[in-house]
N, C-alpha and C positions, 0 to 999 in steps of 0.2 A: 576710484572706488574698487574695480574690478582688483586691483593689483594691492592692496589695501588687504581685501578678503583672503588671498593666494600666499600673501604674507603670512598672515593667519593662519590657515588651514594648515600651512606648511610647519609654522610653529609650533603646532596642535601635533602634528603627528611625527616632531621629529622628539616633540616631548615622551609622544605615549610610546615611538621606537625604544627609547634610551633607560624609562620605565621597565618597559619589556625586559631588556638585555638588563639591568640590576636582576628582577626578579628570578630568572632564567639562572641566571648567575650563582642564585644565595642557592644552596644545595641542603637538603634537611642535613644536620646536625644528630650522629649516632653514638648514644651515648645508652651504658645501661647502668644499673644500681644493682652491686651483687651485696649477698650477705650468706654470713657462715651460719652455722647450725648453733652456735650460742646466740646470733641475735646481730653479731656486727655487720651493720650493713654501710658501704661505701658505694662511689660514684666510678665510674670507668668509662674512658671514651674507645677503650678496644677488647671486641669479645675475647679476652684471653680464657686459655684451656686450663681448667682448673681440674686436677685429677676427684675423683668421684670419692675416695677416701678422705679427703679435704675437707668435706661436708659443704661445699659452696652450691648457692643457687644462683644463676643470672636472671634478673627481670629486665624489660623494656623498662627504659625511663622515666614513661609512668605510672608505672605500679607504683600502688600504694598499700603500706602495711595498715594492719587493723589490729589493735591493741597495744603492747607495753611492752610486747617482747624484744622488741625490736631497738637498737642505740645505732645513733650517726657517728661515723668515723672515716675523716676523711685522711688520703696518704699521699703524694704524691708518689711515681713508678708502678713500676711491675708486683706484682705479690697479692698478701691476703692477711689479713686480721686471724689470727689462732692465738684465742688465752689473752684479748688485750692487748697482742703483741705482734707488728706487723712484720711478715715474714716476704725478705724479698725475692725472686726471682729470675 
């Protein structure tokens, strides 16, 4: 019985160690949503320097717009939405 239980406990906490070390592990995910001054807004997983003439804003990834102004355009690389038309970097 004794040896039984020590089994147990032992599985109990080799479970809730290995739990631990997953969790530990997963590291937040940093991603923002930029958009230009006509409205296109895309996803970005790295703050890239966008020159201030550009008209770009960066938000945290959860921001959320409010009204119409606003269209999804996604791109994969470097660059930025001007005119419709993604410029790369």
């Amino acid at each position: 019985m004794k040896t039984s239980r020590k089994l147990l406990l032992q599985g109990a906490l080799a479970a809730l160690l290995g739990a631990g070390a997953v969790i530990a592990s997963a590291g937040s995910a940093s991603a923002y949503i930029v958009c230009n001054r006509d409205g296109d807004c895309w996803h970005t997983h790295n703050r890239h320097h966008y020159r201030f003439a550009w008209g770009i804003t960066v938000h945290p990834d959860h921001w959320r717009w409010r009204g119409d102004h606003y269209r999804w355009h996604e791109h994969a690389g470097r660059g930025y939405w001007r005119s419709g038309v993604w410029i790369t970097f």
